[in-house]
C-alpha positions as CSV (number, residue, x, y, z in Angstrom):
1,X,-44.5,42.3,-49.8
2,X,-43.7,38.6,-49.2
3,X,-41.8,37.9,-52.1
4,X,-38.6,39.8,-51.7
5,X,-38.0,38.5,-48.1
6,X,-38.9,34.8,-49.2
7,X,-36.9,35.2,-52.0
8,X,-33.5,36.6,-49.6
9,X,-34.5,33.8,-46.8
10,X,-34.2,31.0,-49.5
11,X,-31.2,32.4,-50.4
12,X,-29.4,32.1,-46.8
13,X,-29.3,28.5,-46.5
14,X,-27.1,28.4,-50.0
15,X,-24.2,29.8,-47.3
16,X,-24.6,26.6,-45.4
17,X,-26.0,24.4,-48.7
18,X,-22.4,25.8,-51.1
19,X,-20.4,25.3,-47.8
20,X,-21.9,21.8,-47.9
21,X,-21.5,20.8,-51.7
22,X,-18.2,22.3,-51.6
23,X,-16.4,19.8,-48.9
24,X,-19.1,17.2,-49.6
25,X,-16.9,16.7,-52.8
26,X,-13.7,16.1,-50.7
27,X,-14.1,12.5,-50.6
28,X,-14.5,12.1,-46.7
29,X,-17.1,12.9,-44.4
30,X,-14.6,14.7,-42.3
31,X,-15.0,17.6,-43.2
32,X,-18.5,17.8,-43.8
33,X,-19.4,16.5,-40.1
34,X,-16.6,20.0,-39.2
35,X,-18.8,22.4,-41.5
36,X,-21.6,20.5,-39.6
37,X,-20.5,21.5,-36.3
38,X,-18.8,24.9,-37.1
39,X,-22.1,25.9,-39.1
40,X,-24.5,24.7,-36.0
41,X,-21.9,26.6,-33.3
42,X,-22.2,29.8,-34.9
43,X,-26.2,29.5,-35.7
44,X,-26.7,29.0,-32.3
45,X,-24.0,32.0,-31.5
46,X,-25.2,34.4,-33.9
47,X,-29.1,34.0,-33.6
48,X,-29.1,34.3,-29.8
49,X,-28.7,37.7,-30.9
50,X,-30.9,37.6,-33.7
51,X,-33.4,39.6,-31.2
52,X,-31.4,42.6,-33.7
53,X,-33.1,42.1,-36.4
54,X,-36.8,40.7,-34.4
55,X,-37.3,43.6,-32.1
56,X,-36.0,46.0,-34.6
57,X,-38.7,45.5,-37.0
58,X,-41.4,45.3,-34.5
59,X,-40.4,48.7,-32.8
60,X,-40.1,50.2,-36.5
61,X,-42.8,49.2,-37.9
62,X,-45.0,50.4,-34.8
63,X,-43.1,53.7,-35.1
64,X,-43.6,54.0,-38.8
65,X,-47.5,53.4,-38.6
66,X,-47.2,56.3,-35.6
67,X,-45.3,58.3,-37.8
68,X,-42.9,59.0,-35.6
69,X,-39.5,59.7,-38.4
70,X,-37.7,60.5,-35.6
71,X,-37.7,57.3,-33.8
72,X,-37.2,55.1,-37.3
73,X,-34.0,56.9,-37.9
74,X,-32.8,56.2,-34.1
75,X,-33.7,52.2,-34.1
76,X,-31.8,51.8,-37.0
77,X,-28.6,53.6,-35.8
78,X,-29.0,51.8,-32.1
79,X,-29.7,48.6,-33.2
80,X,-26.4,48.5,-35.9
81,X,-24.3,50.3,-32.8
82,X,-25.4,47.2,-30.7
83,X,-25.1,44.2,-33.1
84,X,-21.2,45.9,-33.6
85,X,-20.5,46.1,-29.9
86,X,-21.2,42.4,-29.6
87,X,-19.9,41.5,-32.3
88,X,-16.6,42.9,-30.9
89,X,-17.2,41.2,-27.9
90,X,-17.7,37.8,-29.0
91,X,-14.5,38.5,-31.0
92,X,-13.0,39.3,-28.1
93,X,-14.1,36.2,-25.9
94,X,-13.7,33.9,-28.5
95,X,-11.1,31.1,-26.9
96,X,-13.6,30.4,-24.1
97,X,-16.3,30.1,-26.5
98,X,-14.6,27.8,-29.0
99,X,-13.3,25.5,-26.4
100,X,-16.3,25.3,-24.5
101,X,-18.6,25.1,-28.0
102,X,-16.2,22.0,-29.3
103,X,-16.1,20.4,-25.7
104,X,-20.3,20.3,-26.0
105,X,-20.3,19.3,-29.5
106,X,-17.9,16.4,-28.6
107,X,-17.0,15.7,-32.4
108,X,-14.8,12.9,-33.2
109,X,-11.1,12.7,-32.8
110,X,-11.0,13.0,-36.5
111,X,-13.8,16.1,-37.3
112,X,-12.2,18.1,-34.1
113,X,-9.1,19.9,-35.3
114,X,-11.2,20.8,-38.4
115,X,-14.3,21.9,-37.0
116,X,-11.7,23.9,-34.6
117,X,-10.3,25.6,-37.5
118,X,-13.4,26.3,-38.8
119,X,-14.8,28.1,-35.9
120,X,-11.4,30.0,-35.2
121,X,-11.6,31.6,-38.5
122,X,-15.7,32.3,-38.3
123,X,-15.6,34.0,-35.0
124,X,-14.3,36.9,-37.1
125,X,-17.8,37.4,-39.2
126,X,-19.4,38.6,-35.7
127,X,-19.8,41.9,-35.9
128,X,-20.6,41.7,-39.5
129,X,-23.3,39.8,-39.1
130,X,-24.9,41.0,-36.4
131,X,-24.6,44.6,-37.8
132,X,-26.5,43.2,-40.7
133,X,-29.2,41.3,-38.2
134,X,-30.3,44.9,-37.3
135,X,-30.2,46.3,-41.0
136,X,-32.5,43.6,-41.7
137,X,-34.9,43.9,-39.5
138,X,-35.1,47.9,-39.6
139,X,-35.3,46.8,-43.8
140,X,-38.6,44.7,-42.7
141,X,-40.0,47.4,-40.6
142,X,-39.7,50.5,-43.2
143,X,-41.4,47.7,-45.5
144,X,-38.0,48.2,-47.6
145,X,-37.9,44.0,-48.2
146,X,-35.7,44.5,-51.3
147,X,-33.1,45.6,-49.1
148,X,-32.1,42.1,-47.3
149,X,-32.7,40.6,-50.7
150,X,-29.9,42.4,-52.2
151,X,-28.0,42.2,-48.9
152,X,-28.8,38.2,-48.8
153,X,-27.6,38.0,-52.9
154,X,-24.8,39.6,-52.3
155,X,-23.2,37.6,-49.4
156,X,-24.2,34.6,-51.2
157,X,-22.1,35.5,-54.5
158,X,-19.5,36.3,-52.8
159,X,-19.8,33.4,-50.2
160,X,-20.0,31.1,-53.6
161,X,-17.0,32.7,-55.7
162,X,-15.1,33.0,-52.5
163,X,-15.6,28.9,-51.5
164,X,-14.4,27.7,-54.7
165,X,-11.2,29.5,-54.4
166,X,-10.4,28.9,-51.1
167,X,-10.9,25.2,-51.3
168,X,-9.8,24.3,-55.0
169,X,-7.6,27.4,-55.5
170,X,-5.6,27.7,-52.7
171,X,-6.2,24.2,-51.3
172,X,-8.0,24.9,-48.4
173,X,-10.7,22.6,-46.5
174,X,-13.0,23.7,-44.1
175,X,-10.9,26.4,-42.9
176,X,-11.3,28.2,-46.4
177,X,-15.1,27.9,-46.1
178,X,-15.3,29.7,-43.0
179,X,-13.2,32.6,-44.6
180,X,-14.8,32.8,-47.5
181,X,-17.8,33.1,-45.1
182,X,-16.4,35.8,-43.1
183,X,-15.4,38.0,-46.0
184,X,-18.6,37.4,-48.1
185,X,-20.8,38.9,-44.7
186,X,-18.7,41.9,-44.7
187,X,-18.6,43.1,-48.0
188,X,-23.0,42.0,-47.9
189,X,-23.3,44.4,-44.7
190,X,-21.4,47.2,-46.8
191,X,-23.7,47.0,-49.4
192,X,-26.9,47.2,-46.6
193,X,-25.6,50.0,-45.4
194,X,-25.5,52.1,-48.3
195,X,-29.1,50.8,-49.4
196,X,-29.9,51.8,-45.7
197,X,-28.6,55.6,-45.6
198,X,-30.2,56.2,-49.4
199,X,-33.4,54.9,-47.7
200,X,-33.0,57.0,-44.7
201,X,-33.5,60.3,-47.1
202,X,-37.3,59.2,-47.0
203,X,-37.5,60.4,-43.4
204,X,-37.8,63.4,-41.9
205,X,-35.6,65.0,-39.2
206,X,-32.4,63.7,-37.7
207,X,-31.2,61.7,-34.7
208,X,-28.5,63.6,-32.4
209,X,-25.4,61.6,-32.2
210,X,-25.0,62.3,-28.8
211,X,-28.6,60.5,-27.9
212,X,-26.9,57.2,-29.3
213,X,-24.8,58.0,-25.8
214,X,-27.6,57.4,-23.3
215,X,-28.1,53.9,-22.1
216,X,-31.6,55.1,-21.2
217,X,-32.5,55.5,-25.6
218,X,-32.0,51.9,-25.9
219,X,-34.2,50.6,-22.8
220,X,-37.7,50.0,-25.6
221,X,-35.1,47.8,-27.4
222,X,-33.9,46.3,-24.3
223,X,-37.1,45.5,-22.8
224,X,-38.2,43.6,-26.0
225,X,-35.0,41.6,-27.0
226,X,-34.6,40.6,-23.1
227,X,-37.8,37.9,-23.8
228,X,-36.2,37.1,-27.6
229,X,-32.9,36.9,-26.3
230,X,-34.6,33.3,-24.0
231,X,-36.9,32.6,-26.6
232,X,-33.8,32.1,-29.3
233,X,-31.8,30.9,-26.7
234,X,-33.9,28.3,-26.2
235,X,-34.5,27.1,-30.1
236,X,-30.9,26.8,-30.6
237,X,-30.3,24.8,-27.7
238,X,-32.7,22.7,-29.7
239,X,-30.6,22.7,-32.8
240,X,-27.3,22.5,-31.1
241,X,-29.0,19.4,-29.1
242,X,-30.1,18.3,-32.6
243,X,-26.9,18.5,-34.0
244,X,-25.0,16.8,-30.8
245,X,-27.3,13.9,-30.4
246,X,-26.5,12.9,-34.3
247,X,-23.0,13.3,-33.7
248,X,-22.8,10.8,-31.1
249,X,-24.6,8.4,-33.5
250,X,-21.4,8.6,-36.0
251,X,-19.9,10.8,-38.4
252,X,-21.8,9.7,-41.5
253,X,-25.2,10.4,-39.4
254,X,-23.7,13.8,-38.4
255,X,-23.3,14.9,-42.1
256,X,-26.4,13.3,-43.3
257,X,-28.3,15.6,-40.7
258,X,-26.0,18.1,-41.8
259,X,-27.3,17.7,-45.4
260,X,-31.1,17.4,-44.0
261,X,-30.9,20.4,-41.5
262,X,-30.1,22.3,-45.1
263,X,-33.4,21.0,-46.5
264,X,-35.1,22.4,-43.3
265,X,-33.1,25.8,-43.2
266,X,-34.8,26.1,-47.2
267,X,-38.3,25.4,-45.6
268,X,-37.7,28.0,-42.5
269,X,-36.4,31.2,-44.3
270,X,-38.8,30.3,-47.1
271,X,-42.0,30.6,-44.8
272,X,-40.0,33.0,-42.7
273,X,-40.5,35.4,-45.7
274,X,-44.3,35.7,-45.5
275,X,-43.9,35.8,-41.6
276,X,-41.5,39.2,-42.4
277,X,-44.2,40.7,-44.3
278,X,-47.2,40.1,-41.6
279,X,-44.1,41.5,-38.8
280,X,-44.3,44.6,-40.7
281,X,-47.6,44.8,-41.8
282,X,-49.3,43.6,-38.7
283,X,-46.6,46.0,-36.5
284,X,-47.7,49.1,-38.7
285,X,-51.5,48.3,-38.1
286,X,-50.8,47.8,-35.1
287,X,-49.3,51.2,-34.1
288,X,-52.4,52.6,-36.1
289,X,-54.7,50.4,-34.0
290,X,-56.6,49.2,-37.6
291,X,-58.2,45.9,-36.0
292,X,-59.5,45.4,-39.9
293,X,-56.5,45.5,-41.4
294,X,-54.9,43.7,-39.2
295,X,-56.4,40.4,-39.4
296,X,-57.0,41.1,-43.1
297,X,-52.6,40.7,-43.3
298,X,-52.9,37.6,-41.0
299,X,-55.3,36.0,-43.3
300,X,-54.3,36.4,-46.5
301,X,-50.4,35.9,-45.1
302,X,-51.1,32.3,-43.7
303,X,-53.1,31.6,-46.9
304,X,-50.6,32.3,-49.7
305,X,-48.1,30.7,-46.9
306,X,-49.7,27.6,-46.5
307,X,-49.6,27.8,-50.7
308,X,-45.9,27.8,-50.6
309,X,-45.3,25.2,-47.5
310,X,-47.4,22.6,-49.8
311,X,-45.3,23.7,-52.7
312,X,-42.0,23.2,-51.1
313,X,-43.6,19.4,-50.0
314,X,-43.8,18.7,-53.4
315,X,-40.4,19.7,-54.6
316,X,-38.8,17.6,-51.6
317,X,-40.7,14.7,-51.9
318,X,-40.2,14.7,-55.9
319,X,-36.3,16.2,-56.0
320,X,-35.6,15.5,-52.6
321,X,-32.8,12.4,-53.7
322,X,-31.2,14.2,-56.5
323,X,-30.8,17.4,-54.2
324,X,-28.8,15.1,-51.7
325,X,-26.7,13.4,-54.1
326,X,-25.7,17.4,-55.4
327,X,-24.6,17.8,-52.1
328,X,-22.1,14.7,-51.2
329,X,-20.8,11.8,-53.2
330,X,-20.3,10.0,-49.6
331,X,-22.6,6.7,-50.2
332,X,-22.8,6.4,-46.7
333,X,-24.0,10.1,-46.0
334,X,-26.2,9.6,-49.4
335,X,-27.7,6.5,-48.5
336,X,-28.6,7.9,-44.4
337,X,-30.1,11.4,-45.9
338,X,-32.8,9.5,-47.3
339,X,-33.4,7.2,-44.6
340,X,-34.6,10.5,-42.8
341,X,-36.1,12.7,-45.9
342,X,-39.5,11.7,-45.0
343,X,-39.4,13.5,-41.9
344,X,-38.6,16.8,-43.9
345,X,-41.3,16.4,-46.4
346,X,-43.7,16.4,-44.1
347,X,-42.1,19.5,-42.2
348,X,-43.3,22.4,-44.6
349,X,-46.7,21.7,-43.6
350,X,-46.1,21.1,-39.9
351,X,-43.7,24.7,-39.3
352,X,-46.4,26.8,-41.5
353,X,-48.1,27.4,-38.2
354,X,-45.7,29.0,-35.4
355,X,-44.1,30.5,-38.4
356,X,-47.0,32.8,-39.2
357,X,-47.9,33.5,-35.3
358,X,-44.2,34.1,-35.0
359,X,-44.4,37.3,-37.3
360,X,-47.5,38.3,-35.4
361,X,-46.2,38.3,-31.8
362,X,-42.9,39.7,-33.4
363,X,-45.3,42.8,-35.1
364,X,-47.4,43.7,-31.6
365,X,-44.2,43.5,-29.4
366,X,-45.7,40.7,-27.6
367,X,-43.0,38.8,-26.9
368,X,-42.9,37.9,-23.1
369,X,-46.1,35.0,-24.5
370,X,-43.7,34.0,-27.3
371,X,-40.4,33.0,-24.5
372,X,-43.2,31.5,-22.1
373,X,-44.6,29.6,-24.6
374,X,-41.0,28.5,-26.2
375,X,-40.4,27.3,-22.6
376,X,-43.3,25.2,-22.5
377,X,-42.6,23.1,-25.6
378,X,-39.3,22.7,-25.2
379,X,-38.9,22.0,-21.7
380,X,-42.6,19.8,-22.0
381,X,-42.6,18.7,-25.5
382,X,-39.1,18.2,-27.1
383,X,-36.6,17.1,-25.1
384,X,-39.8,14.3,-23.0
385,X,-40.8,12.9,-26.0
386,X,-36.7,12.5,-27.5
387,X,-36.1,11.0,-24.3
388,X,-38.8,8.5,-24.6
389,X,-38.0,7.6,-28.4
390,X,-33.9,7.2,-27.8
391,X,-34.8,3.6,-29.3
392,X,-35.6,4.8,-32.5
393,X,-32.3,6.5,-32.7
394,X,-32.3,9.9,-35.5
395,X,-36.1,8.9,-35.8
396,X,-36.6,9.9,-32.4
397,X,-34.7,13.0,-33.3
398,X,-36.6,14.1,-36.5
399,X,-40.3,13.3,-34.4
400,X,-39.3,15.4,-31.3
401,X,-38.2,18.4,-33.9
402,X,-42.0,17.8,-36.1
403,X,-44.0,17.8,-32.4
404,X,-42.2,20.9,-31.6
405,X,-43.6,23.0,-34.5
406,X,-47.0,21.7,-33.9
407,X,-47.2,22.3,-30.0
408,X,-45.5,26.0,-30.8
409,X,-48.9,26.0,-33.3
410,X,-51.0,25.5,-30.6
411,X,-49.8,27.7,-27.4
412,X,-48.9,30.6,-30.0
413,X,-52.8,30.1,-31.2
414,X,-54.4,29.9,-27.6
415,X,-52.4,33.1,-26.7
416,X,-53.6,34.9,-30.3
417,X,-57.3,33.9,-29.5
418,X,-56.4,35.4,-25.8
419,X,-55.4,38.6,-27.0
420,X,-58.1,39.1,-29.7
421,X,-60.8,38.2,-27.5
422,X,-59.8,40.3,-24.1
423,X,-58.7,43.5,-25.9
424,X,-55.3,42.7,-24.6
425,X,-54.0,44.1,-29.1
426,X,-57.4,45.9,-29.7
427,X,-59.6,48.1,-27.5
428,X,-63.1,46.3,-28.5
429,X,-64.2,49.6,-29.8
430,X,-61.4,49.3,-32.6
């Protein structure tokens, strides 16, 4: 099952990765540093609502292992009304956001306009993307993982054909990579959703329309994205921090983090992929209550994962030079990126951990432990230690982000061994 998803997650980054080769080529840093800060406004924007696509496939894959057709048809209908509805919203809202995103970013005097322009034109993907957040995660739950891969390929394409035209057709900047951006999700989500209602013909029964109606249908979805909705909140503070603190070290820092934080988007949606397949697998034994088969996906998951993290060291620290001089001819930008690549070799290796727990807590619903523990390491790991290292600069930046992976590793694994062992998962008869 892993392949498909890791396959789709690698290809996600190549939104940010074309963006980035695209204006890299401009001559300036300019306008990379505005991708840079457009890009990390709208992560942090989109995936606070990325508990779509999380507590979709928990709740579906628990509901498909119950065998409950009913209740797979009506998570995949709520969760698409939701991501649209705040989609709309964030449409709706979006001078208040901009200003106040831009004003906490605090990009130069040059990048601002641009990085304004960028994120004026991007707001527009929201509903989009968020409607394709939920198709993706009821995708993972049905254990349908082709479907985000062709979703993923799609957007991609079209985010690639669409780029190239905007910037050296119509002689666009960063402006014309956001719209190429927003038109490449939509016609992606299209394409979901016809995968999605062909896929739907494997279920049995139907879901009134009038049930979508009641505020009380959505409360199991509710209750579960209320903890994901901190927990994600709290990561991409991290990035947007990330992302902030290297802007206030100069533009040529900004877009060689920029350039790096594409590296490390490869290693997360790579991993991420395995981690989909034990959210669906472990959320389907779960709903069974199959204690066997359960740690049977956990095992052999987190070994062929740990397979893949080591592979992805080796292509970094072999190709990891030649990848950053595809993306940018700056020699400034060039010459910073590899200052810092060490720090995302090593990273693979360090992130394989939470990764894998991630897709556990995400399959049993168990996601009040993964916000508490979230808190924990940020609040006691991340930002103490980046406030001790501020001497070393973006190598105080790149150590707080590795010790964050490792102490999610460990809190994640106390509060596995927790479960397992008091029968909070498992009756010990099972």
């Amino acid at each position: 099952m892993a392949w498909p998803p890791m396959v789709s997650n690698i290809t996600t980054p190549f939104l940010g990765l074309v963006d980035t080769a695209v204006v890299g080529h401009l001559g300036t840093a300019t306008h990379l540093g505005a991708v840079a800060i457009g890009a990390s406004i709208f992560s942090f924007l989109f995936w606070a609502f990325g508990f779509l696509r999380m507590g979709s496939t928990g709740l579906t894959a628990q509901a498909l292992g119950q065998g409950d057709d009913r209740r797979v048809r009506e998570l995949l209908l709520q969760s698409i009304l939701m991501g649209v509805l705040v989609g709309l919203m964030l449409i709706l809202f979006r001078a208040p956001l901009i200003d106040f995103a831009i004003h906490l970013m605090a990009p130069s005097a040059d990048v601002e306009p641009w990085a304004r322009l960028y994120c004026e034109a991007r707001i527009f993907s929201a509903p989009a993307v968020l409607a394709g957040y939920a198709l993706m995660g009821w995708f993972f739950g049905v254990q349908y993982s082709k479907g985000p891969l062709w979703m993923l390929l799609v957007i991609n394409l079209a985010n690639m054909v669409l780029d190239y035209f905007a910037v050296y057709g119509l002689g666009m900047a960063s402006d014309g990579v956001a719209w190429a951006t927003v038109f490449a999700h939509y016609i992606g989500v299209t394409v979901a959703g016809v995968l999605a209602w062909h896929k739907l013909k494997g279920f049995t029964g139907h879901v009134p329309l009038k049930a979508l109606a009641k505020w009380r249908e959505y409360m199991a979805l509710v209750q579960v994205n209320r903890y994901l909705f901190v927990r994600t909140i709290l990561l991409l503070c991290v990035m947007l921090f990330f992302t902030a603190q290297g802007a206030r070290q100069g533009d040529s820092i900004l877009a060689a983090n920029a350039v790096l934080l594409t590296f490390l988007m490869i290693i997360s949606n790579a991993l991420d992929g395995f981690a989909f397949s034990v959210e669906a697998l472990c959320g389907e034994y779960y709903g069974r209550k199959d204690k066997a088969n359960f740690r049977k996906v956990i095992r052999l998951s987190t070994y062929w994962a740990l397979l893949a993290a080591m592979g992805l060291m080796l292509i970094f620290w072999v190709f990891g030079n030649q990848i950053i001089h595809l993306l940018t001819n700056v020699q400034s930008v060039r010459a910073d990126a590899a200052l810092y690549l060490p720090w995302l070799i090593c990273l693979p290796l360090l992130g394989i951990w939470s990764y894998m727990l991630d897709g556990v807590f995400i399959g049993t619903t168990s996601v009040k432990q993964m916000q508490n523990t979230m808190i924990l390491c940020v609040a006691g790991v991340f930002f103490p230690v980046w406030f001790i290292t501020q001497d070393l600069g973006n190598h105080g930046l790149w150590l707080s982000q590795a010790l964050l992976f490792i102490a999610r590793a460990i809190t994640l694994y106390w509060c596995y061994l927790h479960n397992m062992k008091q029968g909070v998962w498992f009756s010990h008869s099972d």
